[in-house]
C-alpha positions as CSV (number, residue, x, y, z in Angstrom):
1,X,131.1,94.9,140.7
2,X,130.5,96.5,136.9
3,X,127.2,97.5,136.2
4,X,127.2,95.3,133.0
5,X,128.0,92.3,135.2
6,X,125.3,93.2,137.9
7,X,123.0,93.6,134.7
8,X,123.6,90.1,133.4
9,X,123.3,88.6,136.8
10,X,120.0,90.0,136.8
11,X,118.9,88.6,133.2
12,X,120.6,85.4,134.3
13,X,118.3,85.2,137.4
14,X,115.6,85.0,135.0
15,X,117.0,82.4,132.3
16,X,118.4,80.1,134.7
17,X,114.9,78.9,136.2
18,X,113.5,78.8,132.6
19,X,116.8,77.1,131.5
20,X,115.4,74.1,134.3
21,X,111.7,74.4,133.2
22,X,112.6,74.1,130.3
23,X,114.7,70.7,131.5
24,X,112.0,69.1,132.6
25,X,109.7,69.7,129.4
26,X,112.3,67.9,127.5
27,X,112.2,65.1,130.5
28,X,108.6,65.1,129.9
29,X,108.2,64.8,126.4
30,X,110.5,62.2,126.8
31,X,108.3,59.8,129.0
32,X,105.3,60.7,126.9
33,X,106.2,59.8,123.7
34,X,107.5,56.1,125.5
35,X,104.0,55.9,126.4
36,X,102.6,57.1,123.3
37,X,104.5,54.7,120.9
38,X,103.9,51.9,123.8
39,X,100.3,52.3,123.6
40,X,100.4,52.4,119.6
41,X,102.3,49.3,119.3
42,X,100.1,47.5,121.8
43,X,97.2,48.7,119.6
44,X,98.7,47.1,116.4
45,X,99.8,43.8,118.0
46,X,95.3,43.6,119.4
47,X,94.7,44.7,115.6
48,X,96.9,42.3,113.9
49,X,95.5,39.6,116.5
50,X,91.9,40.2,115.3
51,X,93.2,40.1,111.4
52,X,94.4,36.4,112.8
53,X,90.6,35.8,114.3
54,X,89.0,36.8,111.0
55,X,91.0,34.3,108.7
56,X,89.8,31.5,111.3
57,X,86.8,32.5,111.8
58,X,86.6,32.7,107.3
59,X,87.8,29.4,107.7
60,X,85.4,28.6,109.8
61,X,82.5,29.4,108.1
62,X,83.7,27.3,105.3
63,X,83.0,24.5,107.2
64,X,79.9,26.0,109.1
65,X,78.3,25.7,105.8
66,X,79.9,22.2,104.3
67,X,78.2,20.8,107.5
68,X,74.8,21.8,106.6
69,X,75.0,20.2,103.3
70,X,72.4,17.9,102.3
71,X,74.9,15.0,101.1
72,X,76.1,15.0,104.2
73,X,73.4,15.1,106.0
74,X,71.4,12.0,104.6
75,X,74.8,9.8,105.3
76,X,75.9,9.8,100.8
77,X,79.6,10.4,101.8
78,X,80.8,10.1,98.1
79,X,78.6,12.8,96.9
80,X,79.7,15.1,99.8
81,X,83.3,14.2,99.3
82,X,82.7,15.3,95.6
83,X,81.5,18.8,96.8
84,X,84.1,18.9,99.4
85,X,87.3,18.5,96.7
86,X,85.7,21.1,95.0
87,X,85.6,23.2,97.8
88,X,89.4,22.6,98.9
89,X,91.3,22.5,95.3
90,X,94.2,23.8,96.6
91,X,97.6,22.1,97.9
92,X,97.0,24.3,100.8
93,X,93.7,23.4,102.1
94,X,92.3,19.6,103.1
95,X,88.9,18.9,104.1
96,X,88.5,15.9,106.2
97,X,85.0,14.1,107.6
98,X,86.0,11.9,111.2
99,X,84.0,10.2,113.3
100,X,83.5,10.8,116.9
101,X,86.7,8.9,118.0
102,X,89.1,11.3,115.5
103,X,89.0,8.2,113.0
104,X,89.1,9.7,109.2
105,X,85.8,8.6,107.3
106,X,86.9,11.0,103.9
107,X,90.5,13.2,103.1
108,X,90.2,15.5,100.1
109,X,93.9,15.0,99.8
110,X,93.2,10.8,99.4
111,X,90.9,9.2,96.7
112,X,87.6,8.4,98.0
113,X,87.9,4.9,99.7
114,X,91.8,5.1,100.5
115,X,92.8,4.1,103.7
116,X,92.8,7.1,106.1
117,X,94.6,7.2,109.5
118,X,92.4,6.1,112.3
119,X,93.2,8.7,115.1
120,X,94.3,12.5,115.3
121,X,97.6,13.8,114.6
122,X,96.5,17.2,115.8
123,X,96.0,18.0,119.7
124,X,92.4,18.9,119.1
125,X,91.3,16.1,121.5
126,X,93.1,17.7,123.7
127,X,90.6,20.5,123.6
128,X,88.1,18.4,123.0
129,X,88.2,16.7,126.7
130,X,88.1,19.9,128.4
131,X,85.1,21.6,125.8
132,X,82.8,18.6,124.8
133,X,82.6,17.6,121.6
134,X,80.0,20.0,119.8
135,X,82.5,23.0,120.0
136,X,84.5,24.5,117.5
137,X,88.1,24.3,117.8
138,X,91.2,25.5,115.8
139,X,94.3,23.3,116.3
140,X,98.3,24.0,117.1
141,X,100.5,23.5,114.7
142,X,101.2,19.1,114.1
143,X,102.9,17.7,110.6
144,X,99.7,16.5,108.5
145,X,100.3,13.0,108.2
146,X,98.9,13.2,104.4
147,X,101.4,15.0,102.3
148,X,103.8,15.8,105.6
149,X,102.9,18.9,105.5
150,X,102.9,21.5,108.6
151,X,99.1,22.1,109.1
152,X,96.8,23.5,111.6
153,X,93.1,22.0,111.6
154,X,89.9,24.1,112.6
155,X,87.1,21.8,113.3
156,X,83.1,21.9,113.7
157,X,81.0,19.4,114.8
158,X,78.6,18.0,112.3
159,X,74.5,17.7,113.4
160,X,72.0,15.5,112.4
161,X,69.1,15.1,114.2
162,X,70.1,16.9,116.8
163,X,73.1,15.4,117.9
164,X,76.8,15.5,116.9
165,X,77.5,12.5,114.5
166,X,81.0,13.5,113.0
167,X,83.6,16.0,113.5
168,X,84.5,18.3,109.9
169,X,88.1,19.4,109.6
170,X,89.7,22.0,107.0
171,X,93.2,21.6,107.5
172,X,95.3,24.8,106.4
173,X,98.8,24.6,105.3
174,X,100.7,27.4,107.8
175,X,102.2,29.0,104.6
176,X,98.7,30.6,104.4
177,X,99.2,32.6,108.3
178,X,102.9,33.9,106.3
179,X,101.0,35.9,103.6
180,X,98.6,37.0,105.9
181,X,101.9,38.3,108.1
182,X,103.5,39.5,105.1
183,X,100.5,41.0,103.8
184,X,100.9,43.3,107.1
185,X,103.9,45.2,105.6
186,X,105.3,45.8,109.2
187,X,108.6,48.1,109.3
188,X,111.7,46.3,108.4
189,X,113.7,46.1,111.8
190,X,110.2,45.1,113.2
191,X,109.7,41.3,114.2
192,X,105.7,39.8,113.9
193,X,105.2,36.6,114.8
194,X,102.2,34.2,115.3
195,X,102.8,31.7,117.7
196,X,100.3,28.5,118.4
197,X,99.5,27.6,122.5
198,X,103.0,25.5,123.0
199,X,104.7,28.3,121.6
200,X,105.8,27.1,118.3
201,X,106.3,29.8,115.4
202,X,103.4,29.6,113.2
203,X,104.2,32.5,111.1
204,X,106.7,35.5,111.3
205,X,108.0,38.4,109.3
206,X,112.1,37.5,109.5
207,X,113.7,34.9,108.5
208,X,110.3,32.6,107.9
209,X,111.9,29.8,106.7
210,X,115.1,29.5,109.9
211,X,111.8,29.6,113.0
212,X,109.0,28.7,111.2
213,X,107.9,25.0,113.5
214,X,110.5,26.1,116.2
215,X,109.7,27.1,119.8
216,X,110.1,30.9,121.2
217,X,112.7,30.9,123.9
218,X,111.4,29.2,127.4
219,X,111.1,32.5,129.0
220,X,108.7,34.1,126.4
221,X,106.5,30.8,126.2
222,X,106.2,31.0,130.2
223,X,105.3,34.7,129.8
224,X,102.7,34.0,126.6
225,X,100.9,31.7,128.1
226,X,100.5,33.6,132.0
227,X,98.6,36.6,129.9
228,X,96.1,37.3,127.3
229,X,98.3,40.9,126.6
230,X,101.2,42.6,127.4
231,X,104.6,43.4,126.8
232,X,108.5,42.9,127.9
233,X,111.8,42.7,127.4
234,X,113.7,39.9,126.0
235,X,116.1,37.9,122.7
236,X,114.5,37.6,119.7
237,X,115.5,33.9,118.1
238,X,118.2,35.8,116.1
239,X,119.7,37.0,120.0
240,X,118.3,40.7,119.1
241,X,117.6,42.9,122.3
242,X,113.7,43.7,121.8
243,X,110.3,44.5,123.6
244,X,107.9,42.7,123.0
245,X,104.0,43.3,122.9
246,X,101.5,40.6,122.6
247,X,98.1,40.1,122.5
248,X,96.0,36.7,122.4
249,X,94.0,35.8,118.9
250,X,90.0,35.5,120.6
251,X,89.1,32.0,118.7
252,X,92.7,29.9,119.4
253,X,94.2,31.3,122.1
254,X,97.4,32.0,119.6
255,X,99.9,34.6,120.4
256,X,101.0,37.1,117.9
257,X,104.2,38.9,118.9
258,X,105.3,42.2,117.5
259,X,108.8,42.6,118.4
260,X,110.9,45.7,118.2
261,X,114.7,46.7,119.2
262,X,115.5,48.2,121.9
263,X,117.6,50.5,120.6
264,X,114.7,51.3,117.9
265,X,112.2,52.0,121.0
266,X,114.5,54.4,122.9
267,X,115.4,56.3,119.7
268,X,112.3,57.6,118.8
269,X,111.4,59.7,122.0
270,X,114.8,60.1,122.2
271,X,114.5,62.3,119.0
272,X,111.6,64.0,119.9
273,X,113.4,65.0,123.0
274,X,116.8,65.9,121.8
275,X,114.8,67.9,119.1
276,X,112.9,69.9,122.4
277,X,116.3,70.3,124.0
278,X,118.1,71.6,120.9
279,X,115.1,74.8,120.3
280,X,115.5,75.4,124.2
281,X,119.0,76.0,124.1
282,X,119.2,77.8,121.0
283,X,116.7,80.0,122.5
284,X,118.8,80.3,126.1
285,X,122.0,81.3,123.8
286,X,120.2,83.8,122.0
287,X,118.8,85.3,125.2
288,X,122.3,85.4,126.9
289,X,124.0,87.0,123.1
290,X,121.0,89.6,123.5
291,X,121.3,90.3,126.9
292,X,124.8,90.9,126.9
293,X,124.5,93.7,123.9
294,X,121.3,95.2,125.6
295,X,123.4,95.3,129.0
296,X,126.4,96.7,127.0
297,X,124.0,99.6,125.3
298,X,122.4,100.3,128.5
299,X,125.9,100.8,131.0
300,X,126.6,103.4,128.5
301,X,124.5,105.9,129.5
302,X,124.3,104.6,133.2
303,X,128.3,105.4,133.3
């Protein structure tokens, strides 16, 4: 055998076993960064479902303090339904006064005195017959049956004297939850969605206006409601291949879904790897290229 071949042999002998560590670095960066961006999108979906908990709990205190007032609470229900109009101007809001039996006493969206409906359109009795009527309760999504309008309803339970007399109800048009999505400015081939306890699309970042008041598939809504958090595979409504990571809003028990492509979750580490791989084997090529003129200068002399 030439001394020049017997030389490269031996650099070889030494490249080759970096050549595999250097395999599996790229194999582990690769894992890593599926765990890193995993673990960052999970963060953002428990972040955006907090942003979700602090526009119901702002709705909330709304009515937390409309409760307390003293209209209200010496029984002059056109002087409170004054103050309440004032409080819910908008075509988006409605502030309602019921009884204990879900019968409307006062609608901000009716003249005071109108005929109201005389049970709930929402499924907060529901809730109410599993927590007792003094707690505080944020609806799914029902069509309002003043103005037909898709509303959810938070609710608080009115005091006087120390015992729960009425029931006070802001309901919110679910427009409001879209510019709280859109407000999010989540990347483009991204899918966020808010989703009530059934399932039904509250809110989401594509194509509002095709989902908004339709269910998630059957398979999602039997996943959503097994788990407060998580994440897996599956269509969006569009049929895109996507994981999806949820994470439960504290005060409803509402879903919100961030959504992203398959393809778009393999890409990224796959970059980051491929970009490893590429430095490691321009770096074996340029050791082979040098060790073949250093072998060449040294068999010179050797010869």
């Amino acid at each position: 055998m030439r001394i020049r071949s017997r030389l490269l042999i031996l650099v070889l002998a030494i490249l080759v076993p970096s050549f595999l560590a250097a395999a599996l670095a790229v194999s582990y960066v690769y894992r890593e960064e599926q765990k890193s961006q995993a673990q960052s999108v999970s963060e953002s979906a428990r972040a955006f479902a907090l942003m979700v908990d602090n526009e119901l709990q702002a709705r909330t205190a709304i009515l937390r303090t409309l409760s307390t007032s003293p209209a209200l609470q010496h029984g002059q229900l056109r002087e409170f339904y004054d103050h309440a109009r004032r409080m819910a101007p908008g075509w988006d809001t409605v502030i309602v006064l019921a009884d204990l039996d879900g019968r409307q006493l006062l609608n901000t969206r009716k003249p005071f005195g109108a005929a109201l409906p005389q049970r709930r359109s929402s499924n907060v009795g529901e809730l109410m017959r599993i927590g007792g009527p003094a707690g505080i309760y944020v609806s799914d999504l029902f069509m309002a049956p003043i103005g037909k309008a898709p509303d959810y309803t938070v609710q608080v339970p009115v005091v006087i004297d120390g015992a729960v007399r009425y029931h006070l109800l802001l309901g919110v048009h679910v427009a409001t939850l879209q510019k709280l999505v859109e407000r999010q400015q989540f990347r483009g081939n991204w899918t966020a969605t808010i989703v009530d306890r059934q399932g039904v699309v509250l809110a989401r970042s594509r194509h509002p206006e095709r989902f908004v008041g339709k269910p998630v598939r059957a398979y999602s809504r039997n996943l959503l409601a097994a788990a407060r958090e998580g994440v897996y595979d599956s269509l969006t409504l569009e049929g895109t291949d996507v994981r999806a990571f949820f994470s439960t809003v504290p005060m409803s028990d509402w879903k919100v879904l961030i959504s992203i492509p398959v393809s778009e979750i393999r890409r990224v580490p796959l970059e980051a790897a491929a970009m490893l791989a590429l430095l490691m084997a321009t770096l074996l090529a340029a050791g082979v290229l040098a060790a073949r003129r250093l072998a060449g200068r040294a068999v010179v002399p050797i010869q």
